[in-house]
Backbone as a ProteinNet text record, in pm:
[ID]
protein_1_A
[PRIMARY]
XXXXXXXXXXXXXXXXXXXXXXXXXXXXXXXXXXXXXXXXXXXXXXXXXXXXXXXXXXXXXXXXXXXXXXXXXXXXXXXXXXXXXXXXXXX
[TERTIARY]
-2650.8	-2513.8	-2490.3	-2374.6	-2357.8	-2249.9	-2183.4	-2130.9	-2087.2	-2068	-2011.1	-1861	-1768.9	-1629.8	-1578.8	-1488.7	-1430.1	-1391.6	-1347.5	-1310.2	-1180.3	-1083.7	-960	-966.4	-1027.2	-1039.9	-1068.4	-988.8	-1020.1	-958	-942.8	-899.3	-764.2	-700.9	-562.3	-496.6	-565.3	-527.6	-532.2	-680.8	-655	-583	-494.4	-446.1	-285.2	-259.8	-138.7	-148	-260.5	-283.8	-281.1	-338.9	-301.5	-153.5	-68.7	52.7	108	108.5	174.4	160.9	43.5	8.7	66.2	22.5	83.2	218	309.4	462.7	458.4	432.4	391.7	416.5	315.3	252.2	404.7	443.7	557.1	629.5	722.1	804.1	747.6	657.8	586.9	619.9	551	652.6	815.3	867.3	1033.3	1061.2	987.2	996.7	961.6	846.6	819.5	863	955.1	1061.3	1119.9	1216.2	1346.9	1327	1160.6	1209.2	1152	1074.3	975.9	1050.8	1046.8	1155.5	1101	955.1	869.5	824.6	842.8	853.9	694.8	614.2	465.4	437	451.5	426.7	438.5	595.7	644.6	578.8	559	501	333.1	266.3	109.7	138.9	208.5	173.1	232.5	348	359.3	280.6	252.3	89.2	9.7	-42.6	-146.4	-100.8	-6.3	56.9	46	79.3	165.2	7.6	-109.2	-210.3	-299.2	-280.1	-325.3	-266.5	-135.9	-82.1	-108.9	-122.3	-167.2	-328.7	-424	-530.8	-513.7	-461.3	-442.9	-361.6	-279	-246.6	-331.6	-425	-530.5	-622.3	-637.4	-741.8	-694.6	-607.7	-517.6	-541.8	-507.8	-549.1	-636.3	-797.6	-923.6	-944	-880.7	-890.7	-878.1	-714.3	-696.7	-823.2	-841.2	-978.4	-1072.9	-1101.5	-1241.7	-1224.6	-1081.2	-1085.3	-1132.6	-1046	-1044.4	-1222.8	-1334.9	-1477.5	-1486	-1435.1	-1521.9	-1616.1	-1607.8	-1723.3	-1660.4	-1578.7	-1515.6	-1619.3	-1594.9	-1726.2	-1666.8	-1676.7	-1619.5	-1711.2	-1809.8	-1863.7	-2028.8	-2070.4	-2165.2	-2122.7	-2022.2	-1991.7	-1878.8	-1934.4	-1835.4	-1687.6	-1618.5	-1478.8	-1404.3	-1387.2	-1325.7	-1234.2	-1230.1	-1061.8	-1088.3	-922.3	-896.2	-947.5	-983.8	-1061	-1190.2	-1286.6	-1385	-1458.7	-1612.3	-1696.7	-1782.2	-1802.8	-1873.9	-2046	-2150.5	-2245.4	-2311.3	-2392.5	-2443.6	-2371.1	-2239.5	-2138.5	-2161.7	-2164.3	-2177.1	-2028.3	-2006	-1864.4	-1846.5
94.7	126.5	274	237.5	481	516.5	461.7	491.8	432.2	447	358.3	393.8	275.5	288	294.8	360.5	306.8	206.8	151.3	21.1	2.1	102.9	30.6	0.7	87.4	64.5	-78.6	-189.4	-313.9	-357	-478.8	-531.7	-484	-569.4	-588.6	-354.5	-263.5	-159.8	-130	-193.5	-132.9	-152.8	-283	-335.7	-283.9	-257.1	-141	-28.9	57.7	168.2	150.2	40.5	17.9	9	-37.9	-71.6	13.2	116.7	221.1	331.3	400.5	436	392.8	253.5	235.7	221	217.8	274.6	408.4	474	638.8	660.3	623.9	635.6	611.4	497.7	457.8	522	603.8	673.2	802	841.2	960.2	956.1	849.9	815.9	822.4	770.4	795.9	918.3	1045.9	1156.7	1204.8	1171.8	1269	1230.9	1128.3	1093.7	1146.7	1203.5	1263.9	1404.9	1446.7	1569.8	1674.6	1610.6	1701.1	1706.4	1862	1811.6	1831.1	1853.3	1831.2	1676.2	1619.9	1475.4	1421.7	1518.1	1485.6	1479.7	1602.9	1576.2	1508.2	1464.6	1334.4	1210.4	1174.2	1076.4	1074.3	1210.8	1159.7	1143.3	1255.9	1218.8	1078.1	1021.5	922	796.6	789.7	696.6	719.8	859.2	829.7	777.6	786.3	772.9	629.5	534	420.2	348.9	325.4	325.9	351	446.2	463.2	325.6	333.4	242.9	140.7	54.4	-54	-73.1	3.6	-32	-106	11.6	28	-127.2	-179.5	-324.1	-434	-400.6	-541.2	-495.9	-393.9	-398.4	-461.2	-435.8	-489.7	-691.5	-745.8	-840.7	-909.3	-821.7	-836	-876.3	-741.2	-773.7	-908.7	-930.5	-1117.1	-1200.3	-1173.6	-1282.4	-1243	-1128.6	-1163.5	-1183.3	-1130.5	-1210.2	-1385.4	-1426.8	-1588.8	-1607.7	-1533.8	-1563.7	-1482.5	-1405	-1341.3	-1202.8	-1164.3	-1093.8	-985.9	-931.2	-788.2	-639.1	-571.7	-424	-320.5	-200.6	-106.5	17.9	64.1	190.9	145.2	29.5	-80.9	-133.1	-80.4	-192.8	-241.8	-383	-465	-454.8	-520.7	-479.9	-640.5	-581.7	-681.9	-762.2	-908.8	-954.7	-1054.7	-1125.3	-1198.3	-1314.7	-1406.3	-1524.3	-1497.2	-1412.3	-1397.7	-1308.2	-1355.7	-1262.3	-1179.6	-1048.1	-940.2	-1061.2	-1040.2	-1009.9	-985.4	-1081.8	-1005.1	-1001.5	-1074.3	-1099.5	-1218.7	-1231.3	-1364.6	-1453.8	-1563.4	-1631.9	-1634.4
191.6	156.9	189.4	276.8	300.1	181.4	120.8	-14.9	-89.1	-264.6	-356.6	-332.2	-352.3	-307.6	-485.9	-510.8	-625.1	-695.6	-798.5	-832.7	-799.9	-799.4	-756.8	-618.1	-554.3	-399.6	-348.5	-325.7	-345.7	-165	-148.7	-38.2	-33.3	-123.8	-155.3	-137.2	-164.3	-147.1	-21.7	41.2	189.1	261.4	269.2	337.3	342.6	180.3	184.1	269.3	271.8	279	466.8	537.6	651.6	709.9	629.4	702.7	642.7	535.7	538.3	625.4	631.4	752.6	904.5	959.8	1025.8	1066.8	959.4	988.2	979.3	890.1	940.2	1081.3	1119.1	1312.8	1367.2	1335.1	1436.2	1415	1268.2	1281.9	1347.5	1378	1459.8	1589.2	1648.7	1772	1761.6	1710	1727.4	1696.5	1625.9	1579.4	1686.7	1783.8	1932.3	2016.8	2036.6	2141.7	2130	2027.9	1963.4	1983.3	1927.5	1904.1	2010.4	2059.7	2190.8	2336.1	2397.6	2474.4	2588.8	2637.1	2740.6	2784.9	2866.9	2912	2894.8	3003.3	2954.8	2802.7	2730.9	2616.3	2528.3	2508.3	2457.2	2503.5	2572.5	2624.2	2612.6	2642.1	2556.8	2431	2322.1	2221.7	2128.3	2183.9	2193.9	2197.5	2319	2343.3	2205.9	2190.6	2099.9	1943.8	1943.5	1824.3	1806.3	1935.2	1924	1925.7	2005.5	1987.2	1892	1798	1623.7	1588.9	1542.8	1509.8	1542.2	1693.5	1729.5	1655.5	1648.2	1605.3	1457.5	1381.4	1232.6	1251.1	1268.9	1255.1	1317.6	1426.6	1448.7	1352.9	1260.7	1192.5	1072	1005.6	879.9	923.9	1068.5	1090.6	1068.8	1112.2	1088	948.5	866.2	719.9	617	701.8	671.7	674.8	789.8	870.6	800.2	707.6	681.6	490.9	480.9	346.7	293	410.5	361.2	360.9	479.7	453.8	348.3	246.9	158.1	204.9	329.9	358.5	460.9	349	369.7	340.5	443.2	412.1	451	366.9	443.9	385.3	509.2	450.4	400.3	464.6	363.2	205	194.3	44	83.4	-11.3	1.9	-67.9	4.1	-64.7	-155.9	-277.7	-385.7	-279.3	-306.4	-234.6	-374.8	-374.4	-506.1	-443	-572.8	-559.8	-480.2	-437.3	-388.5	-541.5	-508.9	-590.7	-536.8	-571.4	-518.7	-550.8	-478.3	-471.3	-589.9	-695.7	-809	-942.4	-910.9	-994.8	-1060.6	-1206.3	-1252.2	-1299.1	-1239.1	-1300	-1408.2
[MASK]
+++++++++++++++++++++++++++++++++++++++++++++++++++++++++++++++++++++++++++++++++++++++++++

């Protein structure tokens, strides 16, 4: 394990914490379209922006997918999802 995660730190948070973020990003992009007035520039930092963002939502995806198996990890610990039991947990 490379660290203990907190207890609230659960599935159900990360997955907020992904798509908030990832609208973040996007309004970043519409913020460096708008506000940058060098064409190259607008346009890399754009890209990288829009590309954060694209990750940060196939990963939020991933997350789905590995809820329904139960066998969510982040950091070597596992991450709480509802109706799943941590490892070591008694019903």
């Amino acid at each position: 394990m490379i660290a203990e995660l907190p207890g609230w730190f659960d599935l159900g948070f990360l997955r907020g914490v992904t798509i908030t973020t990832a609208v973040a990003l996007a309004m970043g992009v519409l913020a460096s379209l708008v506000f940058i007035r060098k064409l190259a520039m607008r346009l890399v930092l754009a890209a990288i922006l829009a590309s954060l963002a694209g990750g940060l939502v196939f990963y939020r995806s991933e997350l789905d997918e590995c809820a329904d198996a139960c066998s969510c990890k982040l950091l070597g610990s596992t991450l709480e999802a509802k109706g799943c039991q941590l490892p070591g947990q008694a019903k």
